[in-house]
Structures are given as structure tokens and as C-alpha cells.
N, C-alpha and C positions, 0 to 999 in steps of 0.2 A: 394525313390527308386533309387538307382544305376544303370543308364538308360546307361551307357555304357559296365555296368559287365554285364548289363543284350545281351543287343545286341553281346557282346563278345562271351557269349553263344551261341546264338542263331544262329551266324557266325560256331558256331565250330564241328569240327567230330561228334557229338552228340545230336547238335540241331535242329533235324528233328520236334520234337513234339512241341518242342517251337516256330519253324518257321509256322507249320501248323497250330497251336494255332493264332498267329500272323494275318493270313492269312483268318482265317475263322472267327476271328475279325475284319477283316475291312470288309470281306462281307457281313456281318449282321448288323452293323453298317450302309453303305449306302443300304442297303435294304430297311432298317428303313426310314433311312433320304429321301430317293424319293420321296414316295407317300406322308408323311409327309410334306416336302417343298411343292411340287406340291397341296395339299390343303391349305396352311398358303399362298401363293405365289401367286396363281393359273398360270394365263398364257398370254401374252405378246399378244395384239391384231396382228393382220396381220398387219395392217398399222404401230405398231409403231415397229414392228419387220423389216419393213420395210426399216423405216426410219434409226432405229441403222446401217443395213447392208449398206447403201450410205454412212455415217458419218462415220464408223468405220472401223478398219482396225484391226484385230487382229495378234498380232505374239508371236512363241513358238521355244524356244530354246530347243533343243534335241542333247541328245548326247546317244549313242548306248543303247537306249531305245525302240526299234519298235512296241511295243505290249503296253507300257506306254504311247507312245505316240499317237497310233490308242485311246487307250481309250480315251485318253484327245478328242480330235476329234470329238470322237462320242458323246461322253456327250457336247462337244462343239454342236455340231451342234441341239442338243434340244433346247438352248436360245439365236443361234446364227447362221445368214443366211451368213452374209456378207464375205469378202475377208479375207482368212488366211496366214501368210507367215513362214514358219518353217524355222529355220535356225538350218542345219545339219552338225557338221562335227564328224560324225563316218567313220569308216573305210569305211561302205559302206553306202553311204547316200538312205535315205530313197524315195521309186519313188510312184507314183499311188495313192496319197491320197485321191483325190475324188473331184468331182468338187469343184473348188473355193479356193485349200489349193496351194499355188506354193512352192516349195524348191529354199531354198538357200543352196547348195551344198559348203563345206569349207573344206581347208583340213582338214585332220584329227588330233584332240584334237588342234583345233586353238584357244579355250577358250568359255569361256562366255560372257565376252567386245564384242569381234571381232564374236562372231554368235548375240548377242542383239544388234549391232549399224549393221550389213550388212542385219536383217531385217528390223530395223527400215528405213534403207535409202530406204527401197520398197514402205515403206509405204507414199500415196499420200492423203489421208483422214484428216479431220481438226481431228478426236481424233483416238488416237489408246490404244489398247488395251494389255499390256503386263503379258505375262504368261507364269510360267515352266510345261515343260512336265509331271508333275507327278500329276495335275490338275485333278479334276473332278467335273466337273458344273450340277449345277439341279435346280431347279425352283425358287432356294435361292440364284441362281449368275443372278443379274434381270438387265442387264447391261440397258434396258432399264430408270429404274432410277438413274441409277449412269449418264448415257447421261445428262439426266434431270436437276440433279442436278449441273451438270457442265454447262450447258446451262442459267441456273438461277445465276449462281454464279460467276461471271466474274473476281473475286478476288483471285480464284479458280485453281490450275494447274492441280491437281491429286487427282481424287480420289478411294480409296482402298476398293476390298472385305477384308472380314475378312478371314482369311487362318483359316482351323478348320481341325488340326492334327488327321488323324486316325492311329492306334485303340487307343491313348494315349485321343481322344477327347478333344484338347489343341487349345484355340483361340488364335494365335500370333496376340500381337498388343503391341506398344511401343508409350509414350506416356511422356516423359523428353530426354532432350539432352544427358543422358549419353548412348542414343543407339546411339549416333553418334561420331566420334572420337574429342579430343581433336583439338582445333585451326578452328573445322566448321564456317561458320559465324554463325552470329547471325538472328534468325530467322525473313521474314518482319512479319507475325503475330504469337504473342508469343504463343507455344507449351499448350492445355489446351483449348484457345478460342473456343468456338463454334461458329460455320461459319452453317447458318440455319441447323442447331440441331448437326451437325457432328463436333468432335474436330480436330484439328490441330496439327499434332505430328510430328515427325520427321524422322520416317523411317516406312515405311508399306511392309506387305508380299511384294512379287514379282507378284502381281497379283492385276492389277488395269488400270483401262481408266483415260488415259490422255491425254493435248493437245499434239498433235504431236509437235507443235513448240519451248514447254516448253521443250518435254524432247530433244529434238533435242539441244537445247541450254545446257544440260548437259550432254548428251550423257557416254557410259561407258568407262573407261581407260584401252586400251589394252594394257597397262604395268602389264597388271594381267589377269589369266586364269581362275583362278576358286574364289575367293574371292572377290567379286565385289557386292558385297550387301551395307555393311557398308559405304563403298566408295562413291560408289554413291552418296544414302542419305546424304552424312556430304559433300560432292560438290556441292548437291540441296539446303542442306540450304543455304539460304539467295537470292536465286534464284529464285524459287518455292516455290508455298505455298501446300501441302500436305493435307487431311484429310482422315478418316477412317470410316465405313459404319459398322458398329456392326451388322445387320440385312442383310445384304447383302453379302453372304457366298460361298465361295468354299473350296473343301474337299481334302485334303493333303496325297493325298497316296503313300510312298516312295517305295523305294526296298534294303531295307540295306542288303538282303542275298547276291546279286547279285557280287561274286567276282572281275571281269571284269571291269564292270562298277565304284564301289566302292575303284579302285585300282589308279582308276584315278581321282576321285571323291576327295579322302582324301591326291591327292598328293600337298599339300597347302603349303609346307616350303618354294617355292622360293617366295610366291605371300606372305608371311607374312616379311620375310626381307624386300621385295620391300614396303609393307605397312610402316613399319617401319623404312623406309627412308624419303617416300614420305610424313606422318604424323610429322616427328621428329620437322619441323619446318617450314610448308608450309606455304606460305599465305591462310588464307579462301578461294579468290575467284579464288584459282588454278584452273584450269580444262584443261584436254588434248584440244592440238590444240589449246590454250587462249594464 
């Protein structure tokens, strides 16, 4: 399928039925998946719900999303008690979110580096939790065992929900070095191992608990706005060790009709030069501030 003729459509003077199509597609979909996960899953005692909200620190980058990003929230707050920290720079940053979520207010479109390192530096807890606003968590995001497992795993830095794309139903997950750029280091445990039952890859959604100190040590490059996915990852390797949690899921609901949003979303030419400078022949263990 021609997944961008198709969205070009659905973008266009005409694509009302394909957007509402779209739409009532993803809602039947997490209909489904709720009570589904919530019986395969079930549900996180009080004590250990507890315990994740002292250790954990969640934070969420938003950008002129309000109503994307209450939802994420509110599905947050089913498998999650503890301290949230949003880092905002829309024109009007977002207020009232409800006990326990603080704002970080930025100017506006200051990027995605510079709102994920100004929450992160809120963050005081040994593991934190990172996530884009377009998230929706249910009984299958069991951060509970991801804790656990990083608790048990001390060789361990990050580990990843699976991102499960709606209404396309697509698991991203990447698993060889060519998801990472040209001249990364080399990985300390090689891409593939299983680390007790999870593998070691080298770039995971944007959605995953790790230790606060690991990723503080790689931190994002606010020499780029909006393209800092890739980057990251191939500055983590040989840093950080990664894994990925196939069974342990959050649900990817985007907003491609959204004019506004998406005007600044897909304005990526300056941050693909700048890649394409900072890749042409770095050393591996570059990283901002190093």
C-alpha cells in the first residue's frame, strides 16, 4: 500500500470519509484492545503500583496537542500513579493537568532535544519513564515489570514497550544496526542477545523506562528540532545497553489530518543537513556537551 498517497488523500479537499474511516478505526480497535489486555494482563497490586510511583518519574513531550495529550494522561493514569513532567512548547502551553503532572513551559516550537532533556532534568527518581504524547497505555503498558526487570538486570539501561501503530496495527521494533546511522559505536552486548528472554537491539520506540543516569549520560542534541530519534539511539550505542519487551505494549495514535500541528511536524530540512553534517564523519562517542 502507498501509505503516503493514501494519507495525501485523506489530508485533502475531499477526504472527509477517509478521515472518518480512519478514525472510527482506531476507536474500535482500542475498544477491543482494553478489556482484552485487562484480562491477558490483569492488574498491578497497590503495593507494587506503589512502589513503581516512588522509583519512577514519567515524562511527555507535547507540542500543540491538548486533547492528545489529556488522553495520553488519562490512559496514563490507569497503570500509573507516580510524578509526571510534560514538557510544552506550544504557543500556549498547556495548565491544570491534574494532580502530580508539573509543566515545563518552553518557548514556542523550541524542538523535541530541548522539551526531552528540560524534562528530563526534573526528573529526581532512579528510573524514568519516557513518552510521546500521542500514547495510549492499558493493561498491556505493565511498567510494573519492565521496573522489575531492570531491577534484576543490572547490565541493563533501557528497557522498551512495543509501540503497536493504530488503525495500520504495526509493532515497531528494530533489531540490526542499520536502524542506526553509519559510524555508531559498536554495541557493548551485541544486537540479537537475549538478556533474561528480551533481545538487545539498537533503537526502540520512544516509549520506555530507563535509568535516569544512563540516559542523562546521553542525553538529546538540541542541534535538531524535530529529528532526534535516530540520533539518539546511534549516540546510545556503545553507551547503553537497550532491550525490547514484545508483550508489554502501548498504542500509537497519531493525528496526520491535523494541518497546524503537521506543518511543523514535517518541517525537517534544516535538522536532515544538520544530520548530515554531524554523521558525515563523527566520531562514535560524540555526544552534545562531551
Amino acid at each position: 500500500m502507498d501509505t503516503q498517497r493514501l494519507t495525501r488523500a485523506m489530508r485533502g479537499r475531499f477526504g472527509g470519509p477517509l478521515r472518518l474511516g480512519y478514525r472510527l478505526a482506531e476507536a474500535t480497535q482500542l475498544a477491543v484492545v482494553r478489556p482484552v489486555d485487562r484480562l491477558r494482563h490483569g492488574r498491578a497490586t497497590a503495593e507494587e503500583r506503589a512502589e513503581v510511583a516512588r522509583r519512577v518519574t514519567m515524562t511527555v513531550k507535547t507540542f500543540e496537542r491538548p486533547a492528545v495529550l489529556r488522553r495520553c494522561l488519562s490512559s496514563a493514569r490507569t497503570v500509573f500513579d507516580g510524578r509526571i513532567v510534560v514538557a510544552d512548547d506550544s504557543r500556549t502551553p498547556v495548565r491544570d493537568l491534574g494532580r502530580g503532572v508539573d509543566v515545563v513551559a518552553l518557548p514556542f516550537n523550541s524542538g523535541v532535544p530541548v522539551g526531552r532533556n528540560a524534562a528530563l532534568d526534573e526528573v529526581r527518581t532512579e528510573y524514568v519513564f519516557v513518552s510521546d504524547d500521542d500514547i495510549v497505555f492499558t493493561a498491556a503498558s505493565d511498567l510494573v515489570a519492565a521496573m522489575n526487570y531492570l531491577d534484576d538486570n543490572a547490565g541493563v539501561d533501557l528497557v522498551a514497550l512495543t509501540r503497536v501503530d493504530l488503525p495500520r496495527w504495526r509493532a515497531v521494533e528494530a533489531h540490526d544496526a542499520r536502524a542506526l546511522f553509519p559510524g555508531a559505536a559498536p554495541p557493548l552486548v551485541a544486537y540479537g542477545t537475549l538478556i533474561d528472554g528480551l533481545p538487545v537491539v539498537p533503537k526502540t520506540p520512544q516509549l520506555y523506562l530507563a535509568r535516569t543516569d544512563s540516559i542523562q549520560r546521553v542525553r538529546w542534541d538540541e542541534r535538531l528540532r524535530m529529528v532526534d530519534h535516530r540520533d539518539f539511539f546511534s549516540r546510545a550505542a556503545g553507551t547503553i545497553v537497550s532491550v525490547q519487551a514484545q508483550s508489554v505494549q502501548g498504542y500509537h495514535m497519531r493525528t496526520p489530518f491535523d494541518p497546524f500541528y503537521t506543518a511543523y511536524r514535517e518541517d525537517v530540512a534544516a535538522d536532515l543537513r544538520t544530520l548530515g553534517v554531524l554523521w558525515s564523519g563523527r566520531q562514535p562517542r560524540d555526544r552534545p556537551g562531551a
